[in-house]
Backbone bond lengths (Angstrom), bond angles and torsions (degrees), N, CA, C in turn:
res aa  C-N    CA-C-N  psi(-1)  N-CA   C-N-CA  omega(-1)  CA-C   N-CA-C  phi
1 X - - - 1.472 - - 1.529 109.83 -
2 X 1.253 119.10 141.14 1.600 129.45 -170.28 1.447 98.81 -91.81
3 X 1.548 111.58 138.08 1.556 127.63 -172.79 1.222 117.83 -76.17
4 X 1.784 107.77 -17.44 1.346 128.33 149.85 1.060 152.73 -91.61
5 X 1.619 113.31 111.77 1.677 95.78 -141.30 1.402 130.40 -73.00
6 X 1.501 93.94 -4.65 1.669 92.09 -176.33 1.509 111.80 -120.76
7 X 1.178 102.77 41.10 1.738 116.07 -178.79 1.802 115.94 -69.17
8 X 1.307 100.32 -45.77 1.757 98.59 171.44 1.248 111.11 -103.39
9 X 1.638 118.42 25.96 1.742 116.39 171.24 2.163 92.35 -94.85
10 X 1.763 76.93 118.47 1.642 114.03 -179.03 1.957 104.14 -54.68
11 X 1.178 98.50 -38.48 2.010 100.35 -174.74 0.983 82.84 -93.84
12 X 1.648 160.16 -29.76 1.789 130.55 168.83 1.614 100.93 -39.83
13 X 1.223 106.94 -73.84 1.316 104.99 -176.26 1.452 126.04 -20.74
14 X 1.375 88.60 -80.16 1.743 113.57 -178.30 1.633 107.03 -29.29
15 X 1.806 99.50 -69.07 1.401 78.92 170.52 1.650 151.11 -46.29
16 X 1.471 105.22 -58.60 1.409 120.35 170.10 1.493 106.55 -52.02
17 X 1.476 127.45 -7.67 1.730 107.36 167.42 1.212 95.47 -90.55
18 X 1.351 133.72 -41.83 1.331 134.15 -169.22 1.459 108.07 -52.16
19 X 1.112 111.15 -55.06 1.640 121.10 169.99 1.570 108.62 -9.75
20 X 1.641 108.85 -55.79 1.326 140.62 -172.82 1.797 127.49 -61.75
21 X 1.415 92.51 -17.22 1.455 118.35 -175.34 1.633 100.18 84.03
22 X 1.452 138.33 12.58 1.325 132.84 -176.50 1.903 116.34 -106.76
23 X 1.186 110.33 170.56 1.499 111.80 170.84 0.869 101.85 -88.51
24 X 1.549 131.80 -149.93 1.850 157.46 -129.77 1.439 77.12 -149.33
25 X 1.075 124.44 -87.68 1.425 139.85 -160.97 1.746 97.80 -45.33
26 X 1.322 110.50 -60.07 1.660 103.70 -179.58 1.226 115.73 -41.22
27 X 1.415 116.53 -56.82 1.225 138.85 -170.24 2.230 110.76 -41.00
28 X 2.026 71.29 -48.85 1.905 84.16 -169.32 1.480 94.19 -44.04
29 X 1.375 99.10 -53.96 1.297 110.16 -160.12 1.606 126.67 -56.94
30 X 1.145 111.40 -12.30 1.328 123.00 -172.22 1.584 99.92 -94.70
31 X 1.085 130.58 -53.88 1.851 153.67 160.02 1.507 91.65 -31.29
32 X 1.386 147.28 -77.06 1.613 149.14 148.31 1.079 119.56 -6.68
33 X 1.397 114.11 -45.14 1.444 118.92 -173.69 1.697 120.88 -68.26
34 X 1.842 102.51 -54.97 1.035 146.65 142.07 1.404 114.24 -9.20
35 X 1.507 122.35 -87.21 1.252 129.04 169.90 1.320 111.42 -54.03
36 X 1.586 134.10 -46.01 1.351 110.29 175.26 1.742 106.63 -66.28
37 X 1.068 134.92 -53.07 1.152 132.93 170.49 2.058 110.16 -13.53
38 X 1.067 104.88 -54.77 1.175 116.00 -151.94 1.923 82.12 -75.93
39 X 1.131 127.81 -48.11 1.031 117.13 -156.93 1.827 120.66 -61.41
40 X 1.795 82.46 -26.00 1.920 95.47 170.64 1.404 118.52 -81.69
41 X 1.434 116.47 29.73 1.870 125.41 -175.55 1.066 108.76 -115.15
42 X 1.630 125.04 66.09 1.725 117.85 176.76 1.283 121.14 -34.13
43 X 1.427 110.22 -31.16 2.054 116.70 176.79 1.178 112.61 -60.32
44 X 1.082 117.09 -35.40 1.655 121.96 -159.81 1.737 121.19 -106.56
45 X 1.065 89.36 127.71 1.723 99.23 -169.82 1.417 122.19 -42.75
46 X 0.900 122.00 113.87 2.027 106.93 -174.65 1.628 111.84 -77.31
47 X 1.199 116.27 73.58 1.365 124.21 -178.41 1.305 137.15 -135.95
48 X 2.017 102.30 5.22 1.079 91.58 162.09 1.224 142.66 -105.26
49 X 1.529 139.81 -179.79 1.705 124.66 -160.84 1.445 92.96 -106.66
50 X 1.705 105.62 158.56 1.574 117.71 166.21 1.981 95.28 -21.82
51 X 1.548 104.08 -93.90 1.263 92.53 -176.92 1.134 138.34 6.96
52 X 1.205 126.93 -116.60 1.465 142.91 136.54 1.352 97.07 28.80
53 X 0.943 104.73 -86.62 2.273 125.70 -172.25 1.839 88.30 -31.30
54 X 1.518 109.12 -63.31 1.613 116.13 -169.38 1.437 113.17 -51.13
55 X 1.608 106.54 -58.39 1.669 99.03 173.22 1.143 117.27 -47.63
56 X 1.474 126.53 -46.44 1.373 117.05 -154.90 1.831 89.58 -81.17
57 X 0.923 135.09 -17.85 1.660 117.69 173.06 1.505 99.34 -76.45
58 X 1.187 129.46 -31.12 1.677 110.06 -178.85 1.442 107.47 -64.47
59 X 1.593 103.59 -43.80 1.693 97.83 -169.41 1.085 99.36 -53.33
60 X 1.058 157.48 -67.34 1.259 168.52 -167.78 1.389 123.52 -55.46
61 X 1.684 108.93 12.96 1.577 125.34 -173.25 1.514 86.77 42.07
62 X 1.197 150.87 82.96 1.609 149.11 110.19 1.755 83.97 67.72
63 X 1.299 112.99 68.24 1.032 137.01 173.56 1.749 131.70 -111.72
64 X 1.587 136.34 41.02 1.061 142.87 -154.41 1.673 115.02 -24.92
65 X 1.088 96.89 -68.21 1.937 99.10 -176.52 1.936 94.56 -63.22
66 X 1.037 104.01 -47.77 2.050 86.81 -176.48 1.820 105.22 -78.87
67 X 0.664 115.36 8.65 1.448 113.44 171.76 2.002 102.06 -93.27
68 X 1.320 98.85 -34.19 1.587 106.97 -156.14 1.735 85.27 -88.09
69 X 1.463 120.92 -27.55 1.721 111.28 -174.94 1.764 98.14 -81.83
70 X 1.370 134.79 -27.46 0.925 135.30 -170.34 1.456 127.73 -72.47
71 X 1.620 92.67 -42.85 1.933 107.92 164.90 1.397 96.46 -68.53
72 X 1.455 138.42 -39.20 1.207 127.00 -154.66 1.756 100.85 -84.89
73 X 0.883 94.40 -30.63 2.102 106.37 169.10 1.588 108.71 -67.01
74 X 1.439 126.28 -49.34 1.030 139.10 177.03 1.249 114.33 -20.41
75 X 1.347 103.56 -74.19 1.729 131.45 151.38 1.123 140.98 0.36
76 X 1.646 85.96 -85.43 1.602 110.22 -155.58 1.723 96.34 -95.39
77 X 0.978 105.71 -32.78 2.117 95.93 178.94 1.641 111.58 -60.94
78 X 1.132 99.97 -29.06 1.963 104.63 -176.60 1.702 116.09 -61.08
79 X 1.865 105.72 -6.88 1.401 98.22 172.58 2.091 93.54 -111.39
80 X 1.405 113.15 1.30 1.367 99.14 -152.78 1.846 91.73 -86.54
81 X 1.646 133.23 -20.87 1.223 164.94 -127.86 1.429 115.40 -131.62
82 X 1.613 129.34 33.67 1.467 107.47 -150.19 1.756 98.20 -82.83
83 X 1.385 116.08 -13.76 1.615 105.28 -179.09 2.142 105.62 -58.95
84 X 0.778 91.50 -21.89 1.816 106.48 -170.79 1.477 102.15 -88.30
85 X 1.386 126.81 -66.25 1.797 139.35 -159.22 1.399 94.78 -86.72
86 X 1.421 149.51 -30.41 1.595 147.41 -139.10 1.642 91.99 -84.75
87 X 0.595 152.32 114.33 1.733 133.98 142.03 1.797 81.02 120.88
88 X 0.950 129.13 -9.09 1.825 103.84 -167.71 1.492 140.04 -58.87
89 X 1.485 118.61 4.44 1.356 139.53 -163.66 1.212 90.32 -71.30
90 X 1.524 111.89 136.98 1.588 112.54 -162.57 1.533 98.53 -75.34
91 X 1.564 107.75 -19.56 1.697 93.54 -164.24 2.016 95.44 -91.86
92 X 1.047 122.40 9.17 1.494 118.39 179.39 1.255 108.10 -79.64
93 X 1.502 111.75 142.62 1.548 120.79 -159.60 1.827 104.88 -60.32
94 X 1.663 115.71 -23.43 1.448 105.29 -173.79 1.617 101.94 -67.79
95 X 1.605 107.80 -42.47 1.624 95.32 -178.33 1.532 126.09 -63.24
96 X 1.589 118.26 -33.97 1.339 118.44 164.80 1.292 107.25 -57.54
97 X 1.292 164.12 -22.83 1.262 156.06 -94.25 2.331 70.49 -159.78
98 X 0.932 108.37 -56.48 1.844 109.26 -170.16 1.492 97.59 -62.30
99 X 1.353 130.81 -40.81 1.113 131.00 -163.74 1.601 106.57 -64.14
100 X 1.521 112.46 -36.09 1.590 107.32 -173.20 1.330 104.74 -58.98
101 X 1.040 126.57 -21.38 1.874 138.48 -171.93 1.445 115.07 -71.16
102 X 1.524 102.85 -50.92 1.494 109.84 -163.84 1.267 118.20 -175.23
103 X 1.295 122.79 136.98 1.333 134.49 -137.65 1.889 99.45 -116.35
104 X 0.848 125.22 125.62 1.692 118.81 168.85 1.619 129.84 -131.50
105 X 1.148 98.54 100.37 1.858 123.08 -145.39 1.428 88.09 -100.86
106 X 1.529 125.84 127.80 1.513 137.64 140.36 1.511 114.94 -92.52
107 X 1.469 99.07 123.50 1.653 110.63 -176.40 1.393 112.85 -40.06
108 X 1.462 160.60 129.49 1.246 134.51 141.64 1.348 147.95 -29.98
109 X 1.404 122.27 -26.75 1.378 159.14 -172.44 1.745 105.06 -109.44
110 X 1.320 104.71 133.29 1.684 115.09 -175.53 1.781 83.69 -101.79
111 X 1.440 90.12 147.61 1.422 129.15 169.00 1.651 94.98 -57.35
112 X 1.614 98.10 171.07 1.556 112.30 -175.16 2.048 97.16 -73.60
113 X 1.721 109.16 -27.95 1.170 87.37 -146.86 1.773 90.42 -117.96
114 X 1.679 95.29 44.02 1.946 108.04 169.97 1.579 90.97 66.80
115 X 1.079 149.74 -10.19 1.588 128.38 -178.79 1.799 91.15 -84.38
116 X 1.487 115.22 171.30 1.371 131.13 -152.27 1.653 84.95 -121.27
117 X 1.073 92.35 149.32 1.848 103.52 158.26 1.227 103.95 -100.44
118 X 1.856 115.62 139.79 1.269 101.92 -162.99 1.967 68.51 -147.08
119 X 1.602 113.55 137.77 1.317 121.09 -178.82 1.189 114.70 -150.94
120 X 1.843 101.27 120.90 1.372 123.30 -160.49 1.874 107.33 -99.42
121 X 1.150 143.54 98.15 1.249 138.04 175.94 1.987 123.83 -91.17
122 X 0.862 100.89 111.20 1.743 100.75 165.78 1.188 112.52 -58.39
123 X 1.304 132.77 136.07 1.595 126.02 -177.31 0.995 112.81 -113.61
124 X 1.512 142.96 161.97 1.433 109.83 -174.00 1.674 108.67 -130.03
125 X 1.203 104.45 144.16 1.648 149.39 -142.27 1.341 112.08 -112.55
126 X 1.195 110.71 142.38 2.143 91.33 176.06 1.466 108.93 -100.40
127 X 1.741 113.58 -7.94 1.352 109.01 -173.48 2.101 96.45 -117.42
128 X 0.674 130.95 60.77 1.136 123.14 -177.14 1.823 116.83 -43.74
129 X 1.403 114.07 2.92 1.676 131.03 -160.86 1.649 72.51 -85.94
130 X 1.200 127.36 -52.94 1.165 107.01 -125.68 1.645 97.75 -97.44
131 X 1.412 124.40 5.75 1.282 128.72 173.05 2.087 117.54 -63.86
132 X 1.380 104.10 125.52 1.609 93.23 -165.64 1.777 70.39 -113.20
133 X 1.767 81.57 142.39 1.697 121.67 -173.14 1.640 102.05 -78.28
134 X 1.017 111.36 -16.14 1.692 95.49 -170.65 1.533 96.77 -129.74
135 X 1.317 145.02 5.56 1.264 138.02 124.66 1.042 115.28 -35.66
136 X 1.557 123.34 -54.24 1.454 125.99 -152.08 2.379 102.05 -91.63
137 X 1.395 81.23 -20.83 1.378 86.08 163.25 1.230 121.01 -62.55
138 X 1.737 119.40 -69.79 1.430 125.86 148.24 1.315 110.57 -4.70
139 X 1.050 120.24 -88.14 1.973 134.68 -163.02 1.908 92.57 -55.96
140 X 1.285 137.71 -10.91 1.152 141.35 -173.66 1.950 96.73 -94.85
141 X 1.572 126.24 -41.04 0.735 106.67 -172.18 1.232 107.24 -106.55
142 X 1.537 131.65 16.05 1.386 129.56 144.97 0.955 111.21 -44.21
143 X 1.012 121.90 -53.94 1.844 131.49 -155.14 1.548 97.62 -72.69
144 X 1.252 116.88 -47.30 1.575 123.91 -179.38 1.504 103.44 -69.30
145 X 1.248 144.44 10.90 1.290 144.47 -164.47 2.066 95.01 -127.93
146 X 1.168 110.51 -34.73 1.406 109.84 177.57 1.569 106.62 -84.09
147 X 1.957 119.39 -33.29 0.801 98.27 -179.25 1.848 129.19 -79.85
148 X 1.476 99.37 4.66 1.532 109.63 172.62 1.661 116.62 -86.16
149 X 1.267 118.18 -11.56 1.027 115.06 -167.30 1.664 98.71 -109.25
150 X 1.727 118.27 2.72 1.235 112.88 176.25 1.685 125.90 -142.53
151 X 1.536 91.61 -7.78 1.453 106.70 -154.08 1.635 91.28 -112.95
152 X 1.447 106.20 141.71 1.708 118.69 158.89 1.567 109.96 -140.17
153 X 1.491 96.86 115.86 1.804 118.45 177.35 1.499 110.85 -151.01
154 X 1.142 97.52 163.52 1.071 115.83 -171.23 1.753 109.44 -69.52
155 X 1.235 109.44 -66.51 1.445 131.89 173.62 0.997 113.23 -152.03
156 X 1.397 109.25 -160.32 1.407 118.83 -179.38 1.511 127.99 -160.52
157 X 1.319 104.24 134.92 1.859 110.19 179.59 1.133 116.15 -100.46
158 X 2.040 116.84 108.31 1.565 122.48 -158.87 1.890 91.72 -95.78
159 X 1.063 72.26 148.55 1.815 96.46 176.40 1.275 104.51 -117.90
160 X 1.405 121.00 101.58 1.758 120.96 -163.60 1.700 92.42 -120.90
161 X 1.657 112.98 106.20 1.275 138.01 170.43 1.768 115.35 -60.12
162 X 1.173 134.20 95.83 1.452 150.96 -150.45 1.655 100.34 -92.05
163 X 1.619 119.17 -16.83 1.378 113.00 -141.41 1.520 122.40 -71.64
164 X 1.076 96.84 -37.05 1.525 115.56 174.59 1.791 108.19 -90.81
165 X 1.500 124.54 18.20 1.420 113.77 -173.96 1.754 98.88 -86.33
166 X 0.942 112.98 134.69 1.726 143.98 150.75 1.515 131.06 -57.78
167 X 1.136 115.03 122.08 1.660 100.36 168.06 1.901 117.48 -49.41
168 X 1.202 102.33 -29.71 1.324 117.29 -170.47 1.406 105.89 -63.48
169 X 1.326 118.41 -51.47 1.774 132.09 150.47 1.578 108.51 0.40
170 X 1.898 85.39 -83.30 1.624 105.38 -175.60 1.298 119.99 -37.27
171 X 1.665 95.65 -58.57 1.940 99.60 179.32 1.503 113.53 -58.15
172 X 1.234 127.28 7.18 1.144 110.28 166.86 1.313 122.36 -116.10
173 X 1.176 117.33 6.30 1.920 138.05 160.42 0.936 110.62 -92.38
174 X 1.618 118.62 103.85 1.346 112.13 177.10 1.786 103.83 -104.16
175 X 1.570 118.49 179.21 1.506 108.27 -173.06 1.846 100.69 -73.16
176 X 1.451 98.51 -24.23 1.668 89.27 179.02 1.620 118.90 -39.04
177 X 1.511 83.28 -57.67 2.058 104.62 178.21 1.556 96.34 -48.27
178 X 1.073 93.46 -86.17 2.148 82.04 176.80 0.982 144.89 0.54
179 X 1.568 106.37 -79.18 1.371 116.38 152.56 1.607 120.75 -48.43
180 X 1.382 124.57 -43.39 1.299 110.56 164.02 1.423 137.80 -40.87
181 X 1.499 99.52 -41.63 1.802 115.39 -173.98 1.334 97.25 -70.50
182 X 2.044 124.83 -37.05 1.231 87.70 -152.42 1.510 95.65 -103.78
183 X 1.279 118.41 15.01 1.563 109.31 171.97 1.301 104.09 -79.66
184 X 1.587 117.23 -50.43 1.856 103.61 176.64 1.846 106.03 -31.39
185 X 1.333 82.17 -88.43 1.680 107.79 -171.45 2.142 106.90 -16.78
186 X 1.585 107.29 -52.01 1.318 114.38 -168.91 1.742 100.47 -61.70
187 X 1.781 112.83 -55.95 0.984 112.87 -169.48 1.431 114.76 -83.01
188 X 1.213 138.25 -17.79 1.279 123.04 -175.87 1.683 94.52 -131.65
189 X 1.248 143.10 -61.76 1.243 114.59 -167.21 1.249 122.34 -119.97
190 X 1.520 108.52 75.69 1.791 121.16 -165.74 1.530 97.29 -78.36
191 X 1.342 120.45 130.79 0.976 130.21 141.02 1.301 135.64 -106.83
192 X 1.194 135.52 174.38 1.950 126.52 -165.32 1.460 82.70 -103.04
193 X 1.504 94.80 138.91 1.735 108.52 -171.43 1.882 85.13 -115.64
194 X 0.972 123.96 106.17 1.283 136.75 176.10 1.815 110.13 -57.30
195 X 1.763 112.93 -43.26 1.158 123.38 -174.50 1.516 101.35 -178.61
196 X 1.536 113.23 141.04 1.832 112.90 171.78 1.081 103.93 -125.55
197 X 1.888 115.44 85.88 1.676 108.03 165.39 1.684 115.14 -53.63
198 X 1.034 122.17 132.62 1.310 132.84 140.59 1.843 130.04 -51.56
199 X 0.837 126.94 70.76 1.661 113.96 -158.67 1.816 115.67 -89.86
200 X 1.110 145.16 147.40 1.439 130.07 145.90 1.821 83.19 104.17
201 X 1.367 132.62 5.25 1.585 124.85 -158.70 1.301 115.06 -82.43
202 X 1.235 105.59 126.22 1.801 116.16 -172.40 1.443 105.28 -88.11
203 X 0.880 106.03 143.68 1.911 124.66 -175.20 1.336 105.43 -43.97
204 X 1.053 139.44 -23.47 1.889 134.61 170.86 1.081 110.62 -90.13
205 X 1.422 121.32 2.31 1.874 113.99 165.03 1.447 123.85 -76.40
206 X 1.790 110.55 -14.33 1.117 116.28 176.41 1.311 132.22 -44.80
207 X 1.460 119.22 -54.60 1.712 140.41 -172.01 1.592 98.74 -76.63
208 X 1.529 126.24 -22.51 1.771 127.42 171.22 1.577 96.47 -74.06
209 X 1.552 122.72 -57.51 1.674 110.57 162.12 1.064 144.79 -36.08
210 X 1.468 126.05 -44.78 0.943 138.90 169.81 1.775 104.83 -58.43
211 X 1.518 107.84 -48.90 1.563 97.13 -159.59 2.084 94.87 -67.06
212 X 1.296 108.75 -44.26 1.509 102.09 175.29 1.220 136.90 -41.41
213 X 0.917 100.21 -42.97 2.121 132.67 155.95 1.239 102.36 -38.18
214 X 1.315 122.11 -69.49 1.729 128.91 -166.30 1.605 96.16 -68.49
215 X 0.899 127.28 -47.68 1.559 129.87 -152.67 1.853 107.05 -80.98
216 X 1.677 109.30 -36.67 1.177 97.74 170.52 1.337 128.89 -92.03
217 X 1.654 125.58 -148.67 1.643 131.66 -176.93 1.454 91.00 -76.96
218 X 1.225 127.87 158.46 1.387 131.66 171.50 1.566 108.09 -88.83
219 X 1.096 125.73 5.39 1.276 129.81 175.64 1.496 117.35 -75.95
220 X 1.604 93.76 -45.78 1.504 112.74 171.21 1.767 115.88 -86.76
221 X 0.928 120.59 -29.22 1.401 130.99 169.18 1.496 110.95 -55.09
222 X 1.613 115.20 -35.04 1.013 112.31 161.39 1.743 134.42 -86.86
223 X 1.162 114.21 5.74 1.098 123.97 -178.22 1.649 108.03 -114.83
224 X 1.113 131.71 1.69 1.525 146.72 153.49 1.543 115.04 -59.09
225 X 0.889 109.01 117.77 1.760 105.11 -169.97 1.196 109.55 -153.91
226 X 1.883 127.75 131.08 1.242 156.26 -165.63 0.975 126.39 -92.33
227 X 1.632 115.10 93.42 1.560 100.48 -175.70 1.975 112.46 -125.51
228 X 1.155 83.66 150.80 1.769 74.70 -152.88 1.570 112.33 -103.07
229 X 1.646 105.40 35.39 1.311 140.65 137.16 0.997 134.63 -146.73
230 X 1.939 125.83 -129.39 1.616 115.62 164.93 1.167 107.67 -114.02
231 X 0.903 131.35 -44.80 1.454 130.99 -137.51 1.900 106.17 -73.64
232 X 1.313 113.54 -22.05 1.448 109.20 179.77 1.685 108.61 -83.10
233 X 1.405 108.07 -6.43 1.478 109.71 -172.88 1.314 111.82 -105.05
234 X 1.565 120.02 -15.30 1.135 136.44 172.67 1.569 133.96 -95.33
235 X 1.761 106.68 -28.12 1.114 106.61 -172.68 1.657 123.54 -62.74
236 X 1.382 113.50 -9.17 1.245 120.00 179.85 1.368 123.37 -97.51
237 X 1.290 104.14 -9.73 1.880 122.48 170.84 1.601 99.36 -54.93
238 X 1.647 114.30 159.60 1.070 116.87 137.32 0.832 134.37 -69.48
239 X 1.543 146.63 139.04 1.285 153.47 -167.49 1.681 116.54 -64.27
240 X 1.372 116.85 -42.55 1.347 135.39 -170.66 1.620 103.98 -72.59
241 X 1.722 104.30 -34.74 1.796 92.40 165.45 1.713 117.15 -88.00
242 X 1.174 121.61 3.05 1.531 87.96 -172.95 1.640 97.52 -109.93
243 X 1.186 101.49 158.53 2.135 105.57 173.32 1.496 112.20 -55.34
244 X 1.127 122.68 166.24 0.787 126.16 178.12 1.724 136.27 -65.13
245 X 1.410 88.36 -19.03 1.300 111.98 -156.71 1.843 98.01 -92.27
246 X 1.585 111.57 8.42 1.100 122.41 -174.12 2.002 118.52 -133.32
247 X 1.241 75.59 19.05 1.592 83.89 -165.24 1.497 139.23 80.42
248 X 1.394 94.88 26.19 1.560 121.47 175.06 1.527 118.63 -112.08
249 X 1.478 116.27 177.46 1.276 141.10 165.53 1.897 127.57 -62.34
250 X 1.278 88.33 -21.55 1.504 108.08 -161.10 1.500 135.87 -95.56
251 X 1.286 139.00 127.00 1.490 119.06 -169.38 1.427 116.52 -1.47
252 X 1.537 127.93 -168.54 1.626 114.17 162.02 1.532 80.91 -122.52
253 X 1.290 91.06 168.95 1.461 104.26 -159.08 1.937 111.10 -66.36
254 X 1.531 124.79 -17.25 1.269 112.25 151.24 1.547 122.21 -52.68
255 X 0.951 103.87 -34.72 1.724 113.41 -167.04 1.498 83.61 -68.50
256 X 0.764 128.94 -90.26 1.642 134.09 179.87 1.695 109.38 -7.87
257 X 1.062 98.83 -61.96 1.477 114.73 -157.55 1.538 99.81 -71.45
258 X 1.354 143.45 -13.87 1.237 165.93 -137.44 1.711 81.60 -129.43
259 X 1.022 133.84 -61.07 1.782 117.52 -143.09 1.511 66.15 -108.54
260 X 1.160 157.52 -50.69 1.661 119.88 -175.89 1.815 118.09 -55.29
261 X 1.055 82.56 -45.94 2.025 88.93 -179.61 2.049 91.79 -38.79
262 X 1.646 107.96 -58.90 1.334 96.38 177.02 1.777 117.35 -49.92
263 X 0.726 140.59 -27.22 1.401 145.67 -176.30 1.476 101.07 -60.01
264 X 1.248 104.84 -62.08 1.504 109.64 -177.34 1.339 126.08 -61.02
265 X 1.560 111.78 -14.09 1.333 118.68 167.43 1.116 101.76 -85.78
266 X 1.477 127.55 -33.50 1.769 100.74 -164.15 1.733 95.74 -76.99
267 X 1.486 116.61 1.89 1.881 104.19 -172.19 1.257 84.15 -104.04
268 X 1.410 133.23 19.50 1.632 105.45 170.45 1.610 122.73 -34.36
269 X 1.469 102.76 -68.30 1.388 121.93 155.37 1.877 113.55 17.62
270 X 1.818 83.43 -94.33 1.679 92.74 166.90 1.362 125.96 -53.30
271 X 1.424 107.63 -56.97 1.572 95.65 -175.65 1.689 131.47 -64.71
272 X 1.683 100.85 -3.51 1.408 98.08 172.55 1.315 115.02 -105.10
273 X 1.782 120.11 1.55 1.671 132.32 135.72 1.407 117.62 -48.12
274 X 1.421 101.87 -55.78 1.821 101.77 -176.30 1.497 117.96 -59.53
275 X 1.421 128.13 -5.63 1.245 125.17 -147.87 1.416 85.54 -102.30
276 X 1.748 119.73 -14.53 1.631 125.03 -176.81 1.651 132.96 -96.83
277 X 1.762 92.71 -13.37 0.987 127.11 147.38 1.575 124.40 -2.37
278 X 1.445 133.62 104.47 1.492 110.11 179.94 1.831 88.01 -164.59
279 X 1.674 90.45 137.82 1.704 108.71 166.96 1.304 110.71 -79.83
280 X 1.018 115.03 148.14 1.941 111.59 177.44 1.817 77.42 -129.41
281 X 1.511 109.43 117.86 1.218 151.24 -150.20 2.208 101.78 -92.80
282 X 1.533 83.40 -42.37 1.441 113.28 -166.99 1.865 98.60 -68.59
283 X 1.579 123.44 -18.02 1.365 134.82 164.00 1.438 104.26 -94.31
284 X 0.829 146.34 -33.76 1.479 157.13 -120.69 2.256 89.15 -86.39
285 X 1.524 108.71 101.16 1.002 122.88 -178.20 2.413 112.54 -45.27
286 X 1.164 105.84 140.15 1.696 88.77 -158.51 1.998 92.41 -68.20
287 X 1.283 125.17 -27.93 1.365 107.79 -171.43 1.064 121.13 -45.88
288 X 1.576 121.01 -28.72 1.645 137.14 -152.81 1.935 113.61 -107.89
289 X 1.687 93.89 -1.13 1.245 100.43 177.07 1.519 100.04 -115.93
290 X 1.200 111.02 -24.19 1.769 107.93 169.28 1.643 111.25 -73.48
291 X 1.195 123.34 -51.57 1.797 139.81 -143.47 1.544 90.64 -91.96
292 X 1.706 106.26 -48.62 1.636 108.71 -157.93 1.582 110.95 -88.53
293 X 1.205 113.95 -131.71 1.412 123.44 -149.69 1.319 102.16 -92.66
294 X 1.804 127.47 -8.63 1.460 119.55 147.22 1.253 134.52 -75.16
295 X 1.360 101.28 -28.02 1.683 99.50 168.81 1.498 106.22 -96.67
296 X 1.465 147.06 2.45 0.794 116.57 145.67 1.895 137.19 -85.47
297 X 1.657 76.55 -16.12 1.536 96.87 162.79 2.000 120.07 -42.02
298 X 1.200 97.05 -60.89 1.354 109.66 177.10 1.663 120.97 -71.49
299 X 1.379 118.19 -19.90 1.015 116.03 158.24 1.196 133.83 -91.05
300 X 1.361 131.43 -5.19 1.684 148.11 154.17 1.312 99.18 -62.02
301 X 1.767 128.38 -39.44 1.413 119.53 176.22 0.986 116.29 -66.81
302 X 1.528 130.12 -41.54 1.473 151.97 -154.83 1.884 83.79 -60.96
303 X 1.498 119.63 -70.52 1.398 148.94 -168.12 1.868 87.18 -38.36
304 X 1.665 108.29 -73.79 1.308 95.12 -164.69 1.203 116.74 -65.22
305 X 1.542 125.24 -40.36 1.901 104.38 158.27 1.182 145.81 -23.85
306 X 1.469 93.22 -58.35 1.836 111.70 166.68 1.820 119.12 -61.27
């Protein structure tokens, strides 16, 4: 059973392509294309499902060639990243070890307007030094790895819980890390960020905003927003998606975080496939090593030199 409840509802779909200006049928048709596509990529692993193939055309607003750079990013960045991809198996002691830090919960229930509630919490820690930023990234794109293999939305509006954050936190995000998260995320698993309340935010998170602001699209920079509790970030949610523990209808967000951890056990399966995972570089078509995640590879270095 899917953790999302409206994953095999046929009019979720329909709508969110429509969203797009497309049909069902277009759509099929584009997903067809896609999978044969994939099958002429000696580099690339033949492992992913219809699913999968579908999300990555939504992320991509039902986009064929950015759907086809995105699976092909999917890929190939997971060897370019090993502080991020090395150790990421949710059941490996570094990811249990990320989890004491921070928790990253997708609502079960879609919003009125197909975007997902997706809710990020800081937990609180007595050593906050000892939290590593791209573990906890990792354990961020677990969750984004179950939600491709089950979930169909549009986007999503994150509710990122500040309450328990530390200066000690900060010192361990540097802009390098930054820029790391958001080149994955841009090049291989963009999703439409509808809005990122900030909630619970203590007065020294400001100057970490600002630098996030500068560093990302201004599209999204503008949709980042500070609130220095809940209730102004929440009152406009539906009730039925948020936990309880937030002024909703819904598990509270431990409860949540408890029956996803189960999720991830029933994908053991996959994730101890993904760990075998490998691009053979030596096929690797030249558009996708200039355009994609090698040439942007080399230009994220270029950035941190300069």
């Amino acid at each position: 059973m899917s953790y999302f409840r409206e994953s095999a509802d046929l009019k979720v779909k329909e709508d969110i392509i429509r969203l797009h200006g497309k049909t069902l049928e277009e759509f099929n048709g584009y997903v067809e294309i896609l999978k044969t596509w994939i099958t002429t990529q000696p580099h690339l692993p033949q492992v992913l499902t219809h699913r999968q193939v579908e999300c990555f055309l939504v992320m991509t607003k039902i986009n064929v060639d950015k759907a086809r750079s995105k699976i092909d990013m999917y890929f190939s960045i997971r060897s370019r990243f090993p502080d991020v991809f090395l150790n990421s198996h949710p059941f490996c002691d570094r990811m249990k070890q990320a989890q004491e830090f921070i928790c990253f919960v997708p609502a079960p229930k879609l919003c009125g307007d197909l975007n997902r509630l997706f809710l990020i919490k800081i937990k609180p820690v007595e050593d906050p030094m000892q939290m590593d930023p791209y573990a906890c990234f990792a354990l961020l794109l677990n969750v984004v790895d179950v939600r491709l293999l089950e979930d169909m939305c549009n986007g999503h509006t994150v509710i990122f819980d500040m309450a328990h954050l530390k200066i000690g936190h900060l010192l361990r995000v540097t802009p390098t890390f930054i820029r790391t998260m958001f080149l994955i995320g841009e090049r291989s698993l963009t999703t439409r960020v509808a809005a990122l309340h900030i909630i619970n935010a203590p007065s020294f998170i400001d100057q970490t905003v600002l630098l996030v602001k500068s560093i990302v699209k201004a599209k999204l920079g503008e949709r980042i927003i500070v609130h220095k509790g809940v209730e102004s970030a929440t009152k406009f949610l539906d009730k039925d998606t948020l936990p309880k523990d937030y002024g909703g209808n819904e598990k509270t967000l431990e409860e949540l975080e408890d029956v996803f951890m189960g999720k991830l056990e029933y994908y053991k399966g996959f994730f101890d496939e993904r760990e075998r995972w490998e691009v053979n570089e030596n096929f690797m078509p030249e558009k996708y090593k200039d355009e994609g995640v090698f040439g942007a590879f080399g230009n994220f270095q270029k950035l941190e030199v300069d």
